[in-house]
C-alpha atoms as one frame of an Amber mdcrd trajectory, in Angstrom:
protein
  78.973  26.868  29.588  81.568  23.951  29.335  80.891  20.820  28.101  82.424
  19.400  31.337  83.601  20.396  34.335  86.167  18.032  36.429  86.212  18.114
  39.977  89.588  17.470  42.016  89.163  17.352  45.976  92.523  17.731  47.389
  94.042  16.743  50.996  97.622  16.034  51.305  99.059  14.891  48.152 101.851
  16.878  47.105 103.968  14.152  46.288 100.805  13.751  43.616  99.206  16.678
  42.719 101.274  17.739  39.835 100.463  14.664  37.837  96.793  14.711  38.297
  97.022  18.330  36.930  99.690  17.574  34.376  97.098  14.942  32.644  94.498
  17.634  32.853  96.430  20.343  31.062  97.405  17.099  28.649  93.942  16.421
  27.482  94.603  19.618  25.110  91.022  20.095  25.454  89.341  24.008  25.807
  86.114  22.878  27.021  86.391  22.161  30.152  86.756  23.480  33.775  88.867
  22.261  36.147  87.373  22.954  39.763  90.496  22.396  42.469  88.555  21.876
  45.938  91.272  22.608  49.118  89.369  20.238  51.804  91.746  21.798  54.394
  94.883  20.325  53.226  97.771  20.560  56.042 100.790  20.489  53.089 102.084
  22.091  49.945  98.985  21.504  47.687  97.752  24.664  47.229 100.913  26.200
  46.466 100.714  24.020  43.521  97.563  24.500  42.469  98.267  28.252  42.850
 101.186  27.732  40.362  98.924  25.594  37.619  95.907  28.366  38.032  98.225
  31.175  37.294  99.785  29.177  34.132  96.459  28.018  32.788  93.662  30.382
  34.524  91.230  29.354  31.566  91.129  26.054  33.053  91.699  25.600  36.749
  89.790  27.152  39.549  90.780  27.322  42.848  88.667  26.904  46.120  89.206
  26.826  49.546  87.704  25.311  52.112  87.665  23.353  55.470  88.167  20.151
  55.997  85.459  18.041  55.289  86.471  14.669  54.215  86.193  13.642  50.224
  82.515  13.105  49.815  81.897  16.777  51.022  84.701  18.295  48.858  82.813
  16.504  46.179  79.575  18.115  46.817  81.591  21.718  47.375  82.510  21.163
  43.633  79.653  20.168  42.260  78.104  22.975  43.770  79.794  25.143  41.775
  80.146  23.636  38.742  78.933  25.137  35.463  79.327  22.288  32.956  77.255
  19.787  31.169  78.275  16.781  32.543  80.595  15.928  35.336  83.397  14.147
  36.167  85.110  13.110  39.553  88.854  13.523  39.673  90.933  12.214  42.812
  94.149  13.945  43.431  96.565  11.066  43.492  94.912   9.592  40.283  95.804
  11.162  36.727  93.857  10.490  33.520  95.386   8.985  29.902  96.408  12.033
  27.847  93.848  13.582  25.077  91.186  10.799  26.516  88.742  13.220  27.519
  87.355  14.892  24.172  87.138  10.968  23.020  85.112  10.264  26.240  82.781
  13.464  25.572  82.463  12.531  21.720  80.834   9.443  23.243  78.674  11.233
  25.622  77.358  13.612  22.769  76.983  10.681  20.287  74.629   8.403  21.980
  73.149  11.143  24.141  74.254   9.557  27.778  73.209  10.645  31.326  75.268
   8.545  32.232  78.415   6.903  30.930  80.816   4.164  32.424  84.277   3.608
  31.455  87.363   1.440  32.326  90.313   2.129  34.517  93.894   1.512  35.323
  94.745  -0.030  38.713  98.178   1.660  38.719 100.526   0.681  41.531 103.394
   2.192  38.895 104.221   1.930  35.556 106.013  -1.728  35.572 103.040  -2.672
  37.969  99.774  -1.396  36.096  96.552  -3.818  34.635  93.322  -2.653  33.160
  89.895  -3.056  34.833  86.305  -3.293  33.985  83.576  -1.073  35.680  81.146
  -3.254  33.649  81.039  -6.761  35.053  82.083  -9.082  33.013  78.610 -10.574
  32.216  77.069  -8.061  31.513  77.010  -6.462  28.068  76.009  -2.915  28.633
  75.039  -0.372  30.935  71.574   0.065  31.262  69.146   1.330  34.677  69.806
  -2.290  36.605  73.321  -2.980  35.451  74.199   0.894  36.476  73.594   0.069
  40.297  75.682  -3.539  40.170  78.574  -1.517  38.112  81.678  -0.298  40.040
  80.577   1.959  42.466  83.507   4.360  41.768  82.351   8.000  41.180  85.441
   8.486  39.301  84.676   5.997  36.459  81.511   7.900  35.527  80.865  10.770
  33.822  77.056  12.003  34.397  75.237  14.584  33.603  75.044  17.792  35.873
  71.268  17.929  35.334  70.620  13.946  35.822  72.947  14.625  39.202  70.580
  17.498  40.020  67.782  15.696  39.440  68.820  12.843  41.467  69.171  15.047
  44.140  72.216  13.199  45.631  75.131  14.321  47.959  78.164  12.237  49.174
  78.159  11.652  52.953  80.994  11.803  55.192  81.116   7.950  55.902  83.978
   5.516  54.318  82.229   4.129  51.108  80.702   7.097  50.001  81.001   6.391
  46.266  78.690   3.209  47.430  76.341   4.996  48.702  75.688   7.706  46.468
  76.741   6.221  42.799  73.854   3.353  42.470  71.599   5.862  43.134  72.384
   8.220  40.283  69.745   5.930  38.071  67.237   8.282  40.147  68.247  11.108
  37.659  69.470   9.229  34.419  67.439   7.654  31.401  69.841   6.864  29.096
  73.182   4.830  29.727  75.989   4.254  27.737  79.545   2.140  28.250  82.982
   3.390  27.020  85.263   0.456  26.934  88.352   2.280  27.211  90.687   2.641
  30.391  91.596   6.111  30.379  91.553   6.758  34.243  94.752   5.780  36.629
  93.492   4.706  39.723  96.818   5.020  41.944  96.998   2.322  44.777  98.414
   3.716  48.007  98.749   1.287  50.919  97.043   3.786  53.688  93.571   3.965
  51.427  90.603   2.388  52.540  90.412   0.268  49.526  93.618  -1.444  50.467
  92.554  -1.612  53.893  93.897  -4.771  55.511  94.004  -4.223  59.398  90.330
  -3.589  61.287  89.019  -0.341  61.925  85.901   0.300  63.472  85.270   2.636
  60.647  84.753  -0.051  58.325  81.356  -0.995  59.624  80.223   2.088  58.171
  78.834  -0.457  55.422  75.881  -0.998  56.876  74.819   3.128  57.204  75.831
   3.308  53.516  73.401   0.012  52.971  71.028   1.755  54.854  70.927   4.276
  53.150  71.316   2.522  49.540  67.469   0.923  50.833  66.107   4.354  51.492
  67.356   5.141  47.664  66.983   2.071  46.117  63.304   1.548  47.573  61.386
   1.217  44.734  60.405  -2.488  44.358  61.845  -3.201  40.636  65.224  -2.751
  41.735  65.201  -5.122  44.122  66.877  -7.544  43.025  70.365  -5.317  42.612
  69.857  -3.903  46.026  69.259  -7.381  47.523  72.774  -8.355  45.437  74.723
  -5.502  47.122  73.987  -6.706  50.499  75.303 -10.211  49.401  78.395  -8.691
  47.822  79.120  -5.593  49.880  77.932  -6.481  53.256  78.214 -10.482  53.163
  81.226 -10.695  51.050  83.591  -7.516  51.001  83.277  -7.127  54.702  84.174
 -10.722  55.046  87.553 -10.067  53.903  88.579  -7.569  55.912  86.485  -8.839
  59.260  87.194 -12.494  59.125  91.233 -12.035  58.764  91.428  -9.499  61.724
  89.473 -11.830  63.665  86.448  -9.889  63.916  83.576 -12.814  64.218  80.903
 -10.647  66.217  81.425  -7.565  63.647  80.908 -10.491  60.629  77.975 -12.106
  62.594  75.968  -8.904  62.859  76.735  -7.767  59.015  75.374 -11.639  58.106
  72.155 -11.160  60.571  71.466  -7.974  58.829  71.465  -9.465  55.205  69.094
 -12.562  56.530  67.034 -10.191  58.221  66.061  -7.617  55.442  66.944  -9.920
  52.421  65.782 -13.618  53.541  65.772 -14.979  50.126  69.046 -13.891  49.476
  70.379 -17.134  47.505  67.497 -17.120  45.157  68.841 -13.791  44.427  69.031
 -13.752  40.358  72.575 -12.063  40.069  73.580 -14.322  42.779  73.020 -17.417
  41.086  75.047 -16.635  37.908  78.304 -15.959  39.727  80.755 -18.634  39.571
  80.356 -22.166  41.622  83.372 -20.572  43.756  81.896 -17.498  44.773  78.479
 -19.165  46.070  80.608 -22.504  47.804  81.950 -19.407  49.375  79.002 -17.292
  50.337  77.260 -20.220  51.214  79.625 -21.093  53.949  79.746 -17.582  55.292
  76.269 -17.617  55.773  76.352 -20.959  57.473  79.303 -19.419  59.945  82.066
 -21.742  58.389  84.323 -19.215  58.649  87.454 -21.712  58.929  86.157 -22.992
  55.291  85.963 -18.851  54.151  89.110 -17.979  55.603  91.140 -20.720  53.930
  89.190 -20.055  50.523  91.110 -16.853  50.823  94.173 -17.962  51.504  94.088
 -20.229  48.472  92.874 -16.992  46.161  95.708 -14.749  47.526
């Protein structure tokens, strides 16, 4: 058995393929698998990954399948894997050379189900800046501070048993690393955070995380918060689910909804956070954030969306 085994969905990214494989074959690192998941791709991809499994067949495998959308690719892979831990690898995104045995080393050391580390938001290489997965205030990654992390699968490495045991899958909806990653505290006892940025995550103007214009898709929020509530229904974590409805449903949709004009999408997405989470602004992660965040929220919640709106023209 490897130690880990990385999991790459791919769709449509020849023009980025080669790179995400490149820094694989760079971490000069023998135990490992690399699991290559075809979700139906309609270009050159697997002609690539064809080339890289025949160069390097102790390390890539290659698997075919149709089209399913990321989160399902995801589950295809870790399906199959055989390692100790696993780690989420998107196609277009590429990992620091030799940063993986470092990242294991640190796994192994303190004994981690689950580990968080830092990333790259890479645009290109004039236009790159390191981010934390670990908010700022907090010090380190324990059960609570797990859910409120970055939700990104692919600045995690967990444990294939603590995933298991979680029994998690990724849906099919936009947000899926939302709605499954908070959740993998169901499986994990021990945390650990690696403060290094050793994962590139490329910013491409058509993903949903740079999503400026509306689409209806986008109020797929509130099935992942749904769902986050059926996880997350245990009454001492609370508190971090009642936080993700003021961030994720109050406040990320708000930039999206209120720019496009979309006050009867916003309105519903603010009913449903007064509805199941009426004491939101007592909320105790809520009332550390900065004086600007909460002049902000506050107004949203109060339908001043004139007074929102121009608070984000002033941010940029």
């Amino acid at each position: 058995m490897k130690q880990v085994s990385v999991i790459v969905p791919i769709y449509n990214v020849e023009a980025y393929l080669a790179e995400c494989l490149d820094s694989l074959v760079n971490q000069h690192y023998s135990d490992m698998e690399v699991l290559c998941i075809n979700d139906g791709t309609k270009d050159n991809s697997q002609a690539i990954v064809d080339a890289y499994a025949a160069k390097y067949p102790d390390l890539f495998v290659s698997y075919i399948k149709e089209n399913g959308g990321l989160g399902d690719a995801r589950n295809y892979g870790a399906a199959r894997a055989s390692g100790e831990y696993l780690l989420f690898l998107d196609s277009d995104d590429f990992l620091e050379a030799d940063s993986l045995k470092k990242l294991m080393d640190h796994a192994k050391q303190t004994d981690s189900d689950l580990v968080l580390f830092d990333y790259v938001w890479y645009i290109n290489k004039e236009n790159a800046s390191v981010r934390r997965s670990l908010p700022s205030e907090f010090h380190e990654l324990n059960a609570k501070t797990s859910i409120l992390a970055n939700p990104s699968a692919c600045a995690k490495l967990i444990r294939r048993e603590s995933y298991l045991k979680a029994n998690l899958s990724f849906p099919t909806t936009w947000y899926e690393d939302l709605a499954t990653t908070p959740a993998y505290v169901l499986g994990c006892q021990s945390f650990s955070y690696y403060p290094q940025a050793i994962y590139y995550y490329r910013q491409r103007e058509n993903s949903i995380t740079n999503q400026r214009e509306y689409n209806p898709r986008c109020m797929e929020m509130i099935d992942v918060m749904d769902r986050l509530s059926h996880l997350l229904s245990d009454e001492k974590y609370h508190d971090e689910l009642e936080y993700l409805y003021i961030y994720q449903l109050g406040y990320r949709m708000s930039l999206t909804l209120l720019p496009n004009h979309r006050k009867a999408e916003m309105m519903h997405c603010l009913e449903l956070i007064r509805l199941r989470m009426p004491k939101w602004c007592q909320n105790v992660y809520y009332k550390k954030k900065p004086l600007a965040f909460k002049i902000y929220c506050t107004a949203m919640m109060l339908h001043m969306f004139a007074i929102c709106k121009l608070l984000q023209k002033i941010r940029g």
